[in-house]
C-alpha positions as CSV (number, residue, x, y, z in Angstrom):
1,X,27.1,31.3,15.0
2,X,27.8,34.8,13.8
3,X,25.7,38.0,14.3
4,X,24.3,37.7,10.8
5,X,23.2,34.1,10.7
6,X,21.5,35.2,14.3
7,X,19.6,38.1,13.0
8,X,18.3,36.2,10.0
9,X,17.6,33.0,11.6
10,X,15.2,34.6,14.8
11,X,13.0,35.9,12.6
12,X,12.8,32.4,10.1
13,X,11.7,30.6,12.9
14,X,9.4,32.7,14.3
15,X,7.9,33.2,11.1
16,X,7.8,29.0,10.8
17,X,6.2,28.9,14.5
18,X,3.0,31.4,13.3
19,X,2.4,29.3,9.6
20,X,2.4,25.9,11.4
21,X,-0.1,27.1,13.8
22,X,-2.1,29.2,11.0
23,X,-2.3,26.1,9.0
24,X,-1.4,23.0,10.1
25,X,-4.0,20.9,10.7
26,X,-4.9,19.7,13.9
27,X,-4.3,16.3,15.5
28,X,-7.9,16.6,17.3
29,X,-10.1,16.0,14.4
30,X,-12.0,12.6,14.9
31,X,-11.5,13.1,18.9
32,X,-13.8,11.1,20.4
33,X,-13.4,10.4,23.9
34,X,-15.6,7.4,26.0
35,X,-17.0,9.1,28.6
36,X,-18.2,7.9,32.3
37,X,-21.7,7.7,31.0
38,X,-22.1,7.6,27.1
39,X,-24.6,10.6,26.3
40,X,-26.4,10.0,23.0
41,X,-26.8,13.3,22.0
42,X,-28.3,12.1,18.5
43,X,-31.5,11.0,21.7
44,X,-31.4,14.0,23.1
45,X,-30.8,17.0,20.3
46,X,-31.7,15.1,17.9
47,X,-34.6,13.0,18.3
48,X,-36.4,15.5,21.3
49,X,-34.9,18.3,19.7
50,X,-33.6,19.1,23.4
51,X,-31.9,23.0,22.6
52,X,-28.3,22.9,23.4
53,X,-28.7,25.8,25.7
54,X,-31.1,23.8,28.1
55,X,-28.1,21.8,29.3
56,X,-24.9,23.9,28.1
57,X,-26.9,26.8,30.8
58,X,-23.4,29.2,30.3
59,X,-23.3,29.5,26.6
60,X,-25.1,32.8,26.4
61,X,-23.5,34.4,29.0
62,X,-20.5,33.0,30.0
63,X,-17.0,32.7,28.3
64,X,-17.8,28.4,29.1
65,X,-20.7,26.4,27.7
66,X,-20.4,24.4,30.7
67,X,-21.0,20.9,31.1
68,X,-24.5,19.9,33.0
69,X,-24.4,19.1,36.3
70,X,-26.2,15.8,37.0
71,X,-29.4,17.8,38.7
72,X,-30.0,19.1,34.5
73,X,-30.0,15.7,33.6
74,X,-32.3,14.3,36.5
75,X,-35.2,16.7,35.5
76,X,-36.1,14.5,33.0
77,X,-34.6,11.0,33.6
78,X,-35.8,11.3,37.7
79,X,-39.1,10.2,35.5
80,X,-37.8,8.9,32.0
81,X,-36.0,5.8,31.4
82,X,-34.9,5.6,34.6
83,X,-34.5,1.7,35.5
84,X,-31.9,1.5,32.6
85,X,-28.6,0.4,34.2
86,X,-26.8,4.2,33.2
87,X,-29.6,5.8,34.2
88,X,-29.0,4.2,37.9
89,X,-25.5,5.0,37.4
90,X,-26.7,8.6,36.6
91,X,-28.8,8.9,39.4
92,X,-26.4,7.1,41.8
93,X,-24.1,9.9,41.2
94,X,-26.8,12.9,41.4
95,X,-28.1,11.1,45.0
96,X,-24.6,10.8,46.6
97,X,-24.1,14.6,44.8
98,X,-20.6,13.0,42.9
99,X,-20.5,15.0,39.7
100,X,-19.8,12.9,37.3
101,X,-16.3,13.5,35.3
102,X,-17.0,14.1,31.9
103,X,-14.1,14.4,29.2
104,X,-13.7,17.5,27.2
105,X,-14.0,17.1,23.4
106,X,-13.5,20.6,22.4
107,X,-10.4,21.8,23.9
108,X,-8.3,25.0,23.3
109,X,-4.9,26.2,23.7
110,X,-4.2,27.9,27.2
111,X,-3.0,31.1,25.4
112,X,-6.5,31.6,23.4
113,X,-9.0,33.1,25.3
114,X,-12.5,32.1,23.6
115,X,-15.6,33.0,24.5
116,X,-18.8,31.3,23.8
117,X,-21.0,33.9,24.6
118,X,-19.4,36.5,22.4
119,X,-20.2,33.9,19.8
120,X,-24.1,33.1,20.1
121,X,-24.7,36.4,20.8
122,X,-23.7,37.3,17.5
123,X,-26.1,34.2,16.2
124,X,-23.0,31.9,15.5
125,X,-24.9,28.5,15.6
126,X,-22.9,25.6,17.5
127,X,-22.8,23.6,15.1
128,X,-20.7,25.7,13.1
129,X,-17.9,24.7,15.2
130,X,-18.9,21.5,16.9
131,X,-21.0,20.2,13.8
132,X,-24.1,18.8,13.2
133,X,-24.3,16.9,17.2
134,X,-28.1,16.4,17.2
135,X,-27.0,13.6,14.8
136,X,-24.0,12.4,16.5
137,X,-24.3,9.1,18.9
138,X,-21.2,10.1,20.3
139,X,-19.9,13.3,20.1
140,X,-16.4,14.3,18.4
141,X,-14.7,17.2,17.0
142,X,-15.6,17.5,13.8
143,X,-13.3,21.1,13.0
144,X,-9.6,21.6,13.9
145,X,-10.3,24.7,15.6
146,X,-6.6,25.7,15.1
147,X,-5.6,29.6,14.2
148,X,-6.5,29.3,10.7
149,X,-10.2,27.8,11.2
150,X,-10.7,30.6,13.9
151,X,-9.1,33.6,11.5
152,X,-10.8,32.4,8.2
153,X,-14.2,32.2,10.6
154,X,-13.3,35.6,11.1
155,X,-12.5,37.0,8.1
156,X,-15.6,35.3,6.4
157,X,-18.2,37.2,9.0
158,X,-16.4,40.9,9.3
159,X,-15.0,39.9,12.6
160,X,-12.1,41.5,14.1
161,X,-8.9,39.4,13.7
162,X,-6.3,41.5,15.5
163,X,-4.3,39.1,17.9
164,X,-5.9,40.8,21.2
165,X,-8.9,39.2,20.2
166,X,-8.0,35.7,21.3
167,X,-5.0,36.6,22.6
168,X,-4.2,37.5,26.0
């Protein structure tokens, strides 16, 4: 290959690499893992209108929602709907203090760094990303969170959309 067809073909592909991440549409959409225990959040959200941050304790102040230890679930169920077989399972785990292994829905790239609490604090609701859960039985991801989601999200609230942003 010559100099010429070197110099002009670089740039091609690297301007192919950023459009198919900008827009193509990601394979995730419908991901919806079983999990150890199912957790109905339609129950919890939905029906006891139980606030997202009550179990996800990181969201407002940490880069990770993180997932609720088994203790955050045993404040209720060590009194509610405890003799149901999952329940036991639940509280089997919390007693021998064996987290249990969930499996992450909402997963991002390595090379984006985002940050939940950026996000509520600017009154970003979560289910403007992870949809409506209070009425999912199971949850899944509902948005492709690829660039383009992110970048329109951006654009459509004023927010900045240089590269350092998610970048790192």
């Amino acid at each position: 290959m010559n100099n010429r067809a070197l110099k002009l073909s670089v740039p091609l592909i690297a301007i192919a690499a950023v459009a198919y991440l900008i827009f193509s549409p990601s394979k995730y959409v419908g991901y919806a893992p079983d999990q150890p225990i199912p957790f109905n959040h339609k129950i919890h959200a939905g029906d006891n209108k139980i606030d997202c941050k009550y179990c996800h304790t990181g969201v407002e102040t940490s880069a990770h929602a993180t997932v609720p230890s088994t203790s955050t679930c045993m404040n209720c169920h060590s009194m509610v709907a405890k003799d149901k077989p999952l329940i036991i399972k639940l509280a089997k785990s919390y007693n021998e203090n064996k987290p249990i292994e969930w499996i992450k829905v909402h997963d991002m790239p390595d090379h984006v760094q985002f940050n939940h609490s950026r996000h509520i604090s600017r009154g970003v609701d979560c289910s403007q990303c992870h949809g409506n859960v209070a009425e999912m039985v199971k949850v899944k991801q509902v948005a492709s969170l690829n660039m383009g989601y992110c970048v329109d999200c951006h654009r459509e609230n004023n927010a900045p959309t240089d590269c350092s942003t998610c970048h790192r």
